[in-house]
C-alpha positions as CSV (number, residue, x, y, z in Angstrom):
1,X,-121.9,-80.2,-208.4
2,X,-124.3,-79.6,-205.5
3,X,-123.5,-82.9,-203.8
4,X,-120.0,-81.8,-203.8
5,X,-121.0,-78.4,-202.3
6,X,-123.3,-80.2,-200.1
7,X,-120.1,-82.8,-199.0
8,X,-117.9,-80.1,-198.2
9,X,-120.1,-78.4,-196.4
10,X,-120.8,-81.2,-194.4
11,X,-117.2,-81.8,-193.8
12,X,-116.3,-78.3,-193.0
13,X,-119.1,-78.3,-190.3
14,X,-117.7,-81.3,-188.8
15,X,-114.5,-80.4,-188.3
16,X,-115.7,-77.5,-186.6
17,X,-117.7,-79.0,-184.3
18,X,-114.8,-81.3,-184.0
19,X,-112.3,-78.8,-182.9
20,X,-115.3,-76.9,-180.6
21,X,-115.9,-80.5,-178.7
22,X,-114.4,-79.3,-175.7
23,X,-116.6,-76.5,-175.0
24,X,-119.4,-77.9,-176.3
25,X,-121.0,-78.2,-172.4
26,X,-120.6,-74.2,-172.2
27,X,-122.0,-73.7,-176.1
28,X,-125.1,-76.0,-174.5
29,X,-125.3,-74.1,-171.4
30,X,-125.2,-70.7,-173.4
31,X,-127.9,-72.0,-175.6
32,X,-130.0,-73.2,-172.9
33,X,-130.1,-69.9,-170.6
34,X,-130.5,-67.7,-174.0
35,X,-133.8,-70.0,-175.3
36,X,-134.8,-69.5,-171.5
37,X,-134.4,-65.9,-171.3
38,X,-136.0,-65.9,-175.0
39,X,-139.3,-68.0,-173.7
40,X,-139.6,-65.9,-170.7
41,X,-139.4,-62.9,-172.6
42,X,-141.8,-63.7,-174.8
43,X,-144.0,-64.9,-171.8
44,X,-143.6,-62.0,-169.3
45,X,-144.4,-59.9,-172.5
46,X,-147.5,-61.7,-173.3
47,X,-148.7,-62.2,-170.0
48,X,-147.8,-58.6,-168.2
49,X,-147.4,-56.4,-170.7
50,X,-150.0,-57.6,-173.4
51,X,-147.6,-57.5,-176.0
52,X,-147.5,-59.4,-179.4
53,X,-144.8,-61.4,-180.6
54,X,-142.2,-58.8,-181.8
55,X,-140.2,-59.8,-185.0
56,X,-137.4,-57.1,-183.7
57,X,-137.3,-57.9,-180.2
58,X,-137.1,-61.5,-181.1
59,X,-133.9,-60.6,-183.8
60,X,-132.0,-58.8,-181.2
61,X,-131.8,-61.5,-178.8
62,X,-130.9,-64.2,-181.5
63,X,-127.8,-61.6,-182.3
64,X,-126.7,-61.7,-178.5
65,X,-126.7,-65.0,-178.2
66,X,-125.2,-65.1,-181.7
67,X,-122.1,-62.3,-180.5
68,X,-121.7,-64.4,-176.9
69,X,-121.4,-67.5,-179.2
70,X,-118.7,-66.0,-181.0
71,X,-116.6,-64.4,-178.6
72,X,-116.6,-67.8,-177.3
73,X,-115.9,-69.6,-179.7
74,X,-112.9,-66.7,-180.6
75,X,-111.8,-67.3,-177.1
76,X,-111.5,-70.5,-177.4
77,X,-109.6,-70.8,-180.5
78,X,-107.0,-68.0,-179.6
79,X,-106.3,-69.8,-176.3
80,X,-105.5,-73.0,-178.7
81,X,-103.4,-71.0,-181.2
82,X,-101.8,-69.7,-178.5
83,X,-101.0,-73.5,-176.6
84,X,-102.9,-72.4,-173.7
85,X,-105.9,-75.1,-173.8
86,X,-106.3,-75.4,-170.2
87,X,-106.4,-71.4,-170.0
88,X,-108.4,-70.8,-172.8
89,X,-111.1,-73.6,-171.4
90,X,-111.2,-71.3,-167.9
91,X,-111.3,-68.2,-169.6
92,X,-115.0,-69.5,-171.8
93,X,-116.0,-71.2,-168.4
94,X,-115.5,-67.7,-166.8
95,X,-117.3,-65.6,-169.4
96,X,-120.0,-68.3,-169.9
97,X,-120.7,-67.8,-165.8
98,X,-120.8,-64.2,-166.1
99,X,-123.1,-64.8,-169.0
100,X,-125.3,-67.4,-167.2
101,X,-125.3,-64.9,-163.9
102,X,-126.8,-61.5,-166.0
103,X,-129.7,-63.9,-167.7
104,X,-130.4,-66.0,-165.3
105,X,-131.2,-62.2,-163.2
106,X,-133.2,-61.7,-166.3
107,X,-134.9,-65.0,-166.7
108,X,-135.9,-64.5,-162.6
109,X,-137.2,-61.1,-163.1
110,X,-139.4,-61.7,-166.6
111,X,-140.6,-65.0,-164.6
112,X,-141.7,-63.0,-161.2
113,X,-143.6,-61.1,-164.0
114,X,-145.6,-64.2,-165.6
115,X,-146.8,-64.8,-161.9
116,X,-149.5,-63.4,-159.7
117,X,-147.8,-61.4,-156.5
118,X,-147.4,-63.6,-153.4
119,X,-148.1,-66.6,-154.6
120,X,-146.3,-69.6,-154.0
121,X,-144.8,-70.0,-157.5
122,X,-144.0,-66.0,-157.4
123,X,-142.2,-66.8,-153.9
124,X,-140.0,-68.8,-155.0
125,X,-139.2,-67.1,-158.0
126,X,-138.5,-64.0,-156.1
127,X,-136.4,-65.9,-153.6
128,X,-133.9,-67.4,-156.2
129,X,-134.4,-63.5,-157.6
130,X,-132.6,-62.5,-154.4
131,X,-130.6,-65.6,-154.3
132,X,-128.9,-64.5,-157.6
133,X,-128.8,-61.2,-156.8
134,X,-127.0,-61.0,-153.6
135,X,-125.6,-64.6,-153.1
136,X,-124.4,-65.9,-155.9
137,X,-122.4,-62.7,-157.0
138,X,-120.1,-63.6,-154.6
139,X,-119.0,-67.3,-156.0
140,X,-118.1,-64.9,-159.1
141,X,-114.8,-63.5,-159.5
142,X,-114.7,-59.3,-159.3
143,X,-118.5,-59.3,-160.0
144,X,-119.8,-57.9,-156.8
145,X,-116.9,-54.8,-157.3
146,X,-118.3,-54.3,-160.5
147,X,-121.7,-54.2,-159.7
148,X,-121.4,-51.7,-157.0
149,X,-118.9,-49.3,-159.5
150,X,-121.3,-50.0,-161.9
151,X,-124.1,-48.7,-159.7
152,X,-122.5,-45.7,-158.3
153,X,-121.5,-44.7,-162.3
154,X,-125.5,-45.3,-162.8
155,X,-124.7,-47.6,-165.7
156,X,-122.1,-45.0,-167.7
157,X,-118.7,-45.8,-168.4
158,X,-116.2,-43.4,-167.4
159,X,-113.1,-45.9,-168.8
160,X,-111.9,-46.6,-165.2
């Protein structure tokens, strides 16, 4: 009985990851910039702010990565329910950059933390900071308008 369970299991998982072969470079991508922003984190914690591991903080930012995952994934399939493959495969690509852009920012600003002001490693760090900050928003779709509503709203949401 548990080999059976085990088998379709097993099976079910593969066919998943089967049908999710397409997007599987954005799933990686996702997973890698979430285990950075996870490490660094952890690190800038540690390091600036003499903090201990935190079970809680640690939860929450599994559950992002877990609810980006998801509405990826969802994406995904809708846009193939829907016959719309090579839309649904720019619509993840899209949301995955806007994901990438937002932790990358955070992954920057934890590591300019880990590192001792004007030095060379806190240079750089700062320079890609400002980089990502001010450059790259442009290569993104609408994200420079929002940023700038976003700042004059001071982060609330007056459903514009």
């Amino acid at each position: 009985m548990i080999e059976q369970v085990r088998n379709v299991i097993i099976g079910i998982a593969t066919a998943v990851l089967a049908y999710l072969k397409p997007i599987e470079g954005e799933l990686w991508s996702l997973f890698l910039i979430f285990f950075l922003n996870f490490l660094f984190g952890y690190l800038s914690g540690m390091i600036a702010g003499h903090e201990d591991f935190d079970f809680k903080k640690a939860f929450r930012c599994v559950c992002e990565a877990a609810v980006f995952f998801v509405l990826c994934t969802a994406v995904y399939a809708v846009g193939r329910f829907k016959g719309q493959d090579a839309g649904a495969l720019q619509c993840v690509s899209f949301i995955t950059y806007t994901i990438i852009y937002f932790y990358a920012a955070n992954v920057l600003k934890n590591l300019k933390k880990v590192f001792k002001e004007q030095t060379a490693p806190w240079m750089v760090v700062s320079f890609l900071y400002y980089a990502l900050r001010f450059k790259f928003i442009e290569r993104i779709p609408f994200l420079s308008e929002y940023l700038n509503i976003n700042a004059k709203n001071d982060g609330t949401d007056d459903n514009q």
